[in-house]
NUGU-344560 format. One line per field, with one value per residue (C-alpha): x, y, z; residue number from 1. Coordinates in steps of 0.1 Angstrom, whole numbers, always signed. Example, Ala and Ser with C-alpha at 12.3 -4.5 7.8 and 13.67 -1.06 7.14 Angstrom:
east = c(+123; +137)
north = c(-45; -11)
up = c(+78; +71)
n = c(1; 2)
***
This chain:
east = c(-13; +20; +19; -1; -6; -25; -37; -30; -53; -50; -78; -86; -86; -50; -38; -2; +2; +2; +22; +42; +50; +82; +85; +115; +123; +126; +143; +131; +137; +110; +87; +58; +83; +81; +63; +52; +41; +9; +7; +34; +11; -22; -15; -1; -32; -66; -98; -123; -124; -132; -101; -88; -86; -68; -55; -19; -11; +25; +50; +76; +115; +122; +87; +84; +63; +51; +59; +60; +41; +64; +90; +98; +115; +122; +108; +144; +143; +145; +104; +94; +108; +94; +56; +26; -9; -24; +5; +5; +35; +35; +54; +69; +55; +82; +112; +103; +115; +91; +80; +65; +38; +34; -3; +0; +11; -13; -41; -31; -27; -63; -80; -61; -74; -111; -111; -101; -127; -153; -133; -140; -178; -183; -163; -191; -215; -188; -185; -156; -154; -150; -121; -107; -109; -84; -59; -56; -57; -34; -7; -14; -5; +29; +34; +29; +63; +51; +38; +67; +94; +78; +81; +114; +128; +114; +127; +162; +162; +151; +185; +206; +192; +197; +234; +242; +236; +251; +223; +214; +198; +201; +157; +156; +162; +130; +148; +128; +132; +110; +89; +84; +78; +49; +34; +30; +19; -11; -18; -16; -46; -64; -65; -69; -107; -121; -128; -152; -186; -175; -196; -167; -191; -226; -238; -274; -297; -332; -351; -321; -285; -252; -233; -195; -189; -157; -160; -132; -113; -113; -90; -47; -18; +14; +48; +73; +109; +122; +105; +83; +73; +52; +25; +15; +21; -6; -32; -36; -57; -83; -90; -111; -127; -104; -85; -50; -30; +4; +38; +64; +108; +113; +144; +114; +89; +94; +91; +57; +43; +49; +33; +3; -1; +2; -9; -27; -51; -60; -66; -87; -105; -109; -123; -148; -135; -128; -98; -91; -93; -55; -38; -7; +1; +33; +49; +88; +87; +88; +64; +33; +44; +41; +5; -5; +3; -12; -47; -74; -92; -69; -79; -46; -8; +22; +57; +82; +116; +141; +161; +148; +124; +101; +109; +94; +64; +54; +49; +32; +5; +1; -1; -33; -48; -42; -32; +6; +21; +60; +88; +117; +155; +159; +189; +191; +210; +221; +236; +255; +261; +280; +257; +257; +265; +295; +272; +243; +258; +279; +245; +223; +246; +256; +215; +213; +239; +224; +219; +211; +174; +157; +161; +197; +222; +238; +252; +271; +274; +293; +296; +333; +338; +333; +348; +380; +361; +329; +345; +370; +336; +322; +353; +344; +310; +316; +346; +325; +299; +320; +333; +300; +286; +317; +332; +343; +337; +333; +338; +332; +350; +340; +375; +370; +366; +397; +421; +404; +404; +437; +455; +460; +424; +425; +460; +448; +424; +401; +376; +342; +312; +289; +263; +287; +309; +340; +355; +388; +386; +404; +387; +382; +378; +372; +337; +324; +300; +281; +279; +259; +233; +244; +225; +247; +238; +255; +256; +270; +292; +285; +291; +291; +296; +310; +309; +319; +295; +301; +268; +233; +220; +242; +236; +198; +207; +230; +200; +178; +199; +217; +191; +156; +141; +134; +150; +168; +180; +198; +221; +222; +216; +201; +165; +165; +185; +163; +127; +146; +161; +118; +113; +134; +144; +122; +117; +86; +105; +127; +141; +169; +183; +188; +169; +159; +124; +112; +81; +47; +52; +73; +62; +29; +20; +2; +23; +28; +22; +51; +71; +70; +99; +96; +117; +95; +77; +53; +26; -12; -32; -12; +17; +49; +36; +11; -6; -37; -64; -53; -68; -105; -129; -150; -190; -217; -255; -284; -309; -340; -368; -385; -408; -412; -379; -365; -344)
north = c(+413; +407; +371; +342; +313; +285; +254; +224; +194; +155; +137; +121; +159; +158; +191; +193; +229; +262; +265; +297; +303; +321; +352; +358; +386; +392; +371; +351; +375; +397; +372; +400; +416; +387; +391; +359; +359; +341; +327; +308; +286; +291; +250; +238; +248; +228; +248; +225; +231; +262; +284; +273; +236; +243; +209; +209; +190; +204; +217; +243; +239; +268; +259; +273; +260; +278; +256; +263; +297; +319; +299; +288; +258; +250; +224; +196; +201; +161; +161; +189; +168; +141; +152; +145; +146; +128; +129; +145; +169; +164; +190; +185; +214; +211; +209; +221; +188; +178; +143; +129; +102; +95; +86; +50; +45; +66; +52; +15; +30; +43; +11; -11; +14; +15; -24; -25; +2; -24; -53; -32; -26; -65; -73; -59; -90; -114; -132; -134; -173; -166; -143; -168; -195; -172; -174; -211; -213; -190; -204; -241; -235; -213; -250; -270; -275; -279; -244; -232; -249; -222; -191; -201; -205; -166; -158; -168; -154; -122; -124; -132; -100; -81; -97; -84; -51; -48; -49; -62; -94; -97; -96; -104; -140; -157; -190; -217; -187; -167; -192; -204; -168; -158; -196; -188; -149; -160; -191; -161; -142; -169; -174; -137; -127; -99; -70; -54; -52; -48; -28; -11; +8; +16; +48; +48; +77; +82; +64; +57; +41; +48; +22; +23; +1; -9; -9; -18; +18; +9; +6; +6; +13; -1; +4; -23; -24; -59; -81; -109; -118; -85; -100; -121; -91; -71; -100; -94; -60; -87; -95; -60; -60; -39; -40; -32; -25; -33; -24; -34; -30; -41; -66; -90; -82; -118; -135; -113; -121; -158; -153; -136; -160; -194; -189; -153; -152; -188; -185; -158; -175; -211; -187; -168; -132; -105; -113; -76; -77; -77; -67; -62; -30; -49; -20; -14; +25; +49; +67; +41; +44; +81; +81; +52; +79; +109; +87; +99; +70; +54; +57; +48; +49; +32; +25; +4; +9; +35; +64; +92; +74; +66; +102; +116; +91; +99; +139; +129; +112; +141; +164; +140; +145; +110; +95; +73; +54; +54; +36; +57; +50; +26; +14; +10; +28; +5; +28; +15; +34; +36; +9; -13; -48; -63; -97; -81; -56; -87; -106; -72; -62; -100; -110; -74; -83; -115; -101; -64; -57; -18; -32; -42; -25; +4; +31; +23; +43; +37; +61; +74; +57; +23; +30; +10; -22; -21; -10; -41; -60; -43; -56; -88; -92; -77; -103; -127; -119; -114; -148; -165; -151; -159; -118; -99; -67; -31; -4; +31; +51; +86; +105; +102; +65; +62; +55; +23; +6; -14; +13; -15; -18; +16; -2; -32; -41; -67; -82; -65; -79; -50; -58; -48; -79; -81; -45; -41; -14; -8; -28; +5; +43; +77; +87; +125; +130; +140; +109; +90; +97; +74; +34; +9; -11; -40; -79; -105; -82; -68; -28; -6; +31; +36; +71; +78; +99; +117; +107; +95; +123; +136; +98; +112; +146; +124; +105; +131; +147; +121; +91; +85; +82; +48; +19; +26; +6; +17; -13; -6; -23; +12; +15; +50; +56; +32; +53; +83; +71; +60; +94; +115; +91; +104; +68; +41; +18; +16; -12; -24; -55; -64; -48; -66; -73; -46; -67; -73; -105; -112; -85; -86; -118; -100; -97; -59; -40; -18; -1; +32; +55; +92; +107; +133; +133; +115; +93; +104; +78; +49; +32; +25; -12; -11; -47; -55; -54; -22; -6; +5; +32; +36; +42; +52; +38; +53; +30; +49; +35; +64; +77; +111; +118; +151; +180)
up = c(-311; -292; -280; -286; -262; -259; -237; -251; -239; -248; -264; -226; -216; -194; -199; -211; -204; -218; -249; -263; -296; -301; -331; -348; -322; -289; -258; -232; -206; -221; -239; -241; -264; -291; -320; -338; -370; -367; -402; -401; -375; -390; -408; -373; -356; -357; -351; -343; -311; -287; -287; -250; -265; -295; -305; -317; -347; -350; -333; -349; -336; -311; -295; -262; -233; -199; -166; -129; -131; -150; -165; -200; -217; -249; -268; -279; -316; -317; -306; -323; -355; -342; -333; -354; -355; -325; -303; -267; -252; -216; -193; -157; -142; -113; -138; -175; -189; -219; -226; -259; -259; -302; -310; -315; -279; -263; -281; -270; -234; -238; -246; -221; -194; -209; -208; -177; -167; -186; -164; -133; -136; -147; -112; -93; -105; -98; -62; -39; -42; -80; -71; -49; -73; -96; -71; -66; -105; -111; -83; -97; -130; -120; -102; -135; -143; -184; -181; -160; -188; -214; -186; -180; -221; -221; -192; -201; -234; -215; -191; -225; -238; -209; -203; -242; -229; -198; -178; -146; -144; -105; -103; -138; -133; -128; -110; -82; -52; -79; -87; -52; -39; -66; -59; -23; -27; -42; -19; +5; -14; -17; +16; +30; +30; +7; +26; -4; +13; +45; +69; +93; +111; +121; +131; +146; +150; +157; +126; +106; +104; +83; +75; +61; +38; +18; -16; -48; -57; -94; -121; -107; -134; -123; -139; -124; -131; -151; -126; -134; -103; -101; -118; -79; -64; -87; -91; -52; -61; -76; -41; -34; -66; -88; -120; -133; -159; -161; -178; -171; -179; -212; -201; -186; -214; -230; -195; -187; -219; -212; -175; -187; -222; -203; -164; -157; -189; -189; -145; -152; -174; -156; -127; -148; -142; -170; -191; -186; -154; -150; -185; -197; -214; -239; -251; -242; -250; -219; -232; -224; -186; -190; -209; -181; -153; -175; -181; -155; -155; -130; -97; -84; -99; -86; -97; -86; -91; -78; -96; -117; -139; -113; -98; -136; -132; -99; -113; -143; -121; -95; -125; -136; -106; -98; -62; -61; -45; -57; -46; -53; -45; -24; +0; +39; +62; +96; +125; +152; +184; +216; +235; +203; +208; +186; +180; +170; +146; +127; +126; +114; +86; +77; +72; +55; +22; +12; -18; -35; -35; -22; +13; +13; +39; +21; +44; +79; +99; +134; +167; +169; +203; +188; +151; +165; +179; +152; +119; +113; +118; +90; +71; +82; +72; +38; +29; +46; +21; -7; -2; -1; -32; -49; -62; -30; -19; -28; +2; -1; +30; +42; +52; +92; +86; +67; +97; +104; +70; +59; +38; +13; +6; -14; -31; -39; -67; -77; -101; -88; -108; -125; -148; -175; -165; -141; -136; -118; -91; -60; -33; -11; -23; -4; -6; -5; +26; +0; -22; +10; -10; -36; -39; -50; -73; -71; -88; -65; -46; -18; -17; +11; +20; +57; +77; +115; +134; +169; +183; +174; +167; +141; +124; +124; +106; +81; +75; +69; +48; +24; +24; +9; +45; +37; +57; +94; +119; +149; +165; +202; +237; +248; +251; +259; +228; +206; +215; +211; +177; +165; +177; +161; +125; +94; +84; +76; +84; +116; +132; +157; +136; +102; +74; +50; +68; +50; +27; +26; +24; +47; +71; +68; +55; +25; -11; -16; -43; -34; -8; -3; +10; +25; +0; -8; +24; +45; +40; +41; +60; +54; +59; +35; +23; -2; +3; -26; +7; +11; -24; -18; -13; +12; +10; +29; +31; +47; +61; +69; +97; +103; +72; +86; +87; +74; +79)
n = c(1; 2; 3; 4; 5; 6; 7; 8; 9; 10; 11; 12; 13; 14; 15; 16; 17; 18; 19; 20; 21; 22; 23; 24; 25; 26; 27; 28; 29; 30; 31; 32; 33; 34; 35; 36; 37; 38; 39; 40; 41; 42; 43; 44; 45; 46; 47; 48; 49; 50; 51; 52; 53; 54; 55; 56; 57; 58; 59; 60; 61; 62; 63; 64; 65; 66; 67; 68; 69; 70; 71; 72; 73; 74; 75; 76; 77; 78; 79; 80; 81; 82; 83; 84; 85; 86; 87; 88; 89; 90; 91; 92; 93; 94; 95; 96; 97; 98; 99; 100; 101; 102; 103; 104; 105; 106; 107; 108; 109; 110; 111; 112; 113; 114; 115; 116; 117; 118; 119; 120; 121; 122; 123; 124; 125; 126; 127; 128; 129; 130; 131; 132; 133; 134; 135; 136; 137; 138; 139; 140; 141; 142; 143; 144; 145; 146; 147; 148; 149; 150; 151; 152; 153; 154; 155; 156; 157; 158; 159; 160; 161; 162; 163; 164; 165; 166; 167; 168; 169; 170; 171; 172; 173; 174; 175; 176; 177; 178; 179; 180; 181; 182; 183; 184; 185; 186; 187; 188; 189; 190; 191; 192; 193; 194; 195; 196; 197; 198; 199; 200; 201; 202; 203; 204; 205; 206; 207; 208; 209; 210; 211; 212; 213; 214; 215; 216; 217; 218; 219; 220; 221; 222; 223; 224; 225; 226; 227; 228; 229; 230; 231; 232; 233; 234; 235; 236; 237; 238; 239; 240; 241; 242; 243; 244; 245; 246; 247; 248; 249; 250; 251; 252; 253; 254; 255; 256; 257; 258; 259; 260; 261; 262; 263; 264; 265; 266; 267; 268; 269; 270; 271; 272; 273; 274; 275; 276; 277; 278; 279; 280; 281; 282; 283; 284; 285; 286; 287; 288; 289; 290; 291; 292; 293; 294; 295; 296; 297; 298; 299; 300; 301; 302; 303; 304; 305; 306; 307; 308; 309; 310; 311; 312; 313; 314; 315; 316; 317; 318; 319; 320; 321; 322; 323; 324; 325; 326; 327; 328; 329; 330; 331; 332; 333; 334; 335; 336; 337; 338; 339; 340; 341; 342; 343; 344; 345; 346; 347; 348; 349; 350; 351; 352; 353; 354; 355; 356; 357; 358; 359; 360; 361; 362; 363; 364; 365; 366; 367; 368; 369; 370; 371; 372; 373; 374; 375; 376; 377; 378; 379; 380; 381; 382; 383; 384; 385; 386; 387; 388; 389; 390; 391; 392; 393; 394; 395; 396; 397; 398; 399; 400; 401; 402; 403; 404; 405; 406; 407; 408; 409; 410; 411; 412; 413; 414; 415; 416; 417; 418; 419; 420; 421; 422; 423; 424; 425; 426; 427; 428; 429; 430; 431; 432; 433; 434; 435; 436; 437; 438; 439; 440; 441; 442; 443; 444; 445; 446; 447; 448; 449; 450; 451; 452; 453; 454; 455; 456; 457; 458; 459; 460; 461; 462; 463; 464; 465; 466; 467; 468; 469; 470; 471; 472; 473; 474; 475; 476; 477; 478; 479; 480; 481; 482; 483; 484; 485; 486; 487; 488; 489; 490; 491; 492; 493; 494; 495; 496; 497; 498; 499; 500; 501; 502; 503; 504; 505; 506; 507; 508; 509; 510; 511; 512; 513; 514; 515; 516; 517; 518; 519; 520; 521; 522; 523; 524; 525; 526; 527; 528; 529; 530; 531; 532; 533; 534; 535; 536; 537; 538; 539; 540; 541; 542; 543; 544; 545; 546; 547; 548; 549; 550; 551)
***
């Protein structure tokens, strides 16, 4: 025998792909060529099971495993040393990359989701008034300021944590514009009426009707960025009958376990719902997002936050099987074109820089005819800005927008406040056309990346190229050019103002559970908010009149 290979398959039964075992000869060019010596895994081999499940219970260093078809990748030395009995290898089919989930994490993973399975079913007995009465419970005590004095002690131990390691604490920081926005989130689901049990429609026939009827989807897994005002926001999938389980960034894991130990468990509670009915998964290890998005049980999987962690999460789900809903990089792109109005583009980008969330302004770019009139605005608005939350500016310019930015901008620098602390950089710098891809991730001061374009449409093509096809808003008196611009802009969310009224909440009047960018490509029957009312199934029931009926 020339090669051996085998599936390997999780205790839940996710498989984690096909695994290679590499001889002492022979290349990875022409693997049918290698010639393992198959003792040397006859101890690293269980078999239990039937030879297609072969459970792995070690993993050898130079461990290769099949992805994407016909392609191998080696297994990093430092989890093949690291493997034991019990843990799960889970491959990105798309890119190779291998991810380790140790047994002790996947085993907590796996009873948080069966609890909240158990949570699910016992919702089905439990009445909407019940569900409401969670809400208001919840809300009051995130108003009791005895209760709040403990979330906030965490909380700030959480931001000293983060601060100690250069992190941002920008949405860390749990302050009364928190508090207030979580307190009136879930006045909002209590006052929004459950749609589980809704009959949509009726469809009559002769001696019999079909009703369809909305119905809870079941149990959600959320992994959230260092937020703690995500817990409002995922409570709201109570409201149709399901269940979640949470984890969530380990620089708010102090303020989460605060939230859930003295407001969420004890609501749930008052109100007579599961206690798992919304859990918290409190681990701080990557690895329990990844066996939450591996786990099959969840009938839906979404992650907030942007950047190539939430990228990884979103294939670990699809490779369950299991529908997501990911939010991805973030960052707006505002366009201004030859009928904009000088007003109206100040106001847009002003209101759009209050301060850096996923909807924040952060690509200009400005019709060539008005760079002259429009881009010392732009200057404006961002020392404007810069002033008002006390640390400047930052500005990065493509090369045609050079000419209309003070040559002493790129001279001059300045204190510019990272999450690292005060970093002195030159106010303005020459961005690559292919850097508009970049988010900026900025603390308290403001930062921008400006580009000239000859016309609208080649703002569009820029756009489609360089950004997530999240935010767009086109600044312009034209309505001709605006329908063209909804038209034509790969976008959710398009507007002709300012941009940060992308939100649920705000929007929508409904706390979201996440935004949803077109990144890797449209949406399939919905739209970019992700509101709790919008997480269910939907059922049919027959209701027969006529006995003889048949077929």
């Amino acid at each position: 025998m020339e090669e051996v290979t085998s599936t390997v398959k999780n205790e839940s039964g996710a498989s984690a792909g096909a695994i290679w075992y590499p001889g002492a000869t022979g290349s990875a060019a022409h693997p049918g060529r290698l010639k393992p010596v198959l003792e040397e895994f006859a101890l690293s081999l269980s078999t239990e099971h039937e030879p297609d499940a072969t459970a792995l219970i070690s993993v050898p260093r130079g461990m290769r495993v099949l992805f994407d078809g016909n392609r191998l990748a080696r297994v990093p030395d430092s989890i093949a040393d690291g493997f034991q009995p019990g843990d799960q290898l889970l491959v990105i089919a798309r890119t190779g990359e291998i991810l380790h989930v140790p047994a002790a994490i996947g085993e907590v993973v796996n009873q948080a989701v069966n609890r909240a399975r158990a949570a699910f079913s016992a919702l089905a007995s439990v009445n909407d008034a019940a569900i409401t009465q969670f809400f208001r419970h919840f809300a009051a005590r995130l108003a009791n300021d005895a209760i709040w004095a403990k979330i906030a002690v965490a909380n700030a131990e959480d931001v000293d944590r983060a601060r100690s390691r250069s992190r941002s604490t920008v949405r860390l920081e749990a302050g009364a514009r928190m508090r207030r926005d979580m307190i009136e989130g879930l006045g909002a689901w209590e006052r929004i009426p459950s749609t589980r049990g809704t009959v949509e429609a009726v469809i009559a026939h002769d001696g019999w009707t079909v009703e369809q009827v909305v119905d809870g989807l079941g149990v959600i897994g959320f992994v959230f960025e260092g937020r703690p005002n995500v817990f409002a926001d995922a409570a709201g999938i109570l409201r149709g009958g399901n269940t979640a389980v949470l984890r969530i960034g380990g620089d708010a894991l102090g303020t989460a376990r605060a939230i859930s130990k003295d407001a969420l468990r004890p609501a749930l509670r008052e109100a007579g719902l599961p206690l798992d009915a919304v859990t918290l998964l409190d681990r701080v290890e990557h690895a329990a997002g990844w066996a939450l998005f591996a786990n099959r049980q969840l009938s839906l999987a979404v992650a907030r936050g942007s950047g190539r962690a939430v990228t990884l999460l979103g294939e670990v789900a699809r490779q369950a099987g299991t529908p997501v809903s990911l939010h991805g990089t973030g960052g707006a792109w505002l366009i201004a074109d030859a009928h904009a109005d000088p007003a109206r583009f100040h106001a847009a980008l002003f209101h759009s820089l209050d301060r850096k969330v996923c909807n924040t302004a952060n690509v200009v770019l400005i019709e060539q005819t008005r760079a002259a009139e429009l881009a010392p605005i732009a200057l404006r608005v961002l020392r404007e800005r810069g002033e008002a939350l006390g640390h400047g500016f930052k500005l990065h310019v493509a090369a045609n927008a050079v000419p209309f930015v003070p040559a002493d901008l790129f001279r001059t620098t300045a204190p510019i406040l990272r999450a690292g602390g005060l970093s002195d950089e030159p106010i303005a710098e020459i961005l690559a056309q292919d850097d508009l891809d970049l988010e900026w991730e900025w603390e308290h001061t403001p930062e921008v990346s400006l580009a000239l374009v000859g016309d609208l449409d080649e703002a569009i093509q820029l756009f489609d190229r360089y950004s997530p096809r999240f935010v767009a808003t086109l600044i312009s008196q034209s309505e001709t050019a605006q329908n063209h611009f909804f038209r034509r802009i790969n976008a959710p969310f398009v507007g002709d103002g300012f941009t940060r009224w992308v939100d649920g909440q705000y929007a929508l009047n409904r706390p979201e559970l996440g935004l949803s960018n077109w990144q890797f490509g449209r949406l399939f029957a919905r739209g970019g908010v992700l509101s709790g009312d919008g997480v269910y199934t939907r059922r049919l029931r027959a209701r027969q009149s006529d006995l003889g009926l048949h077929r």
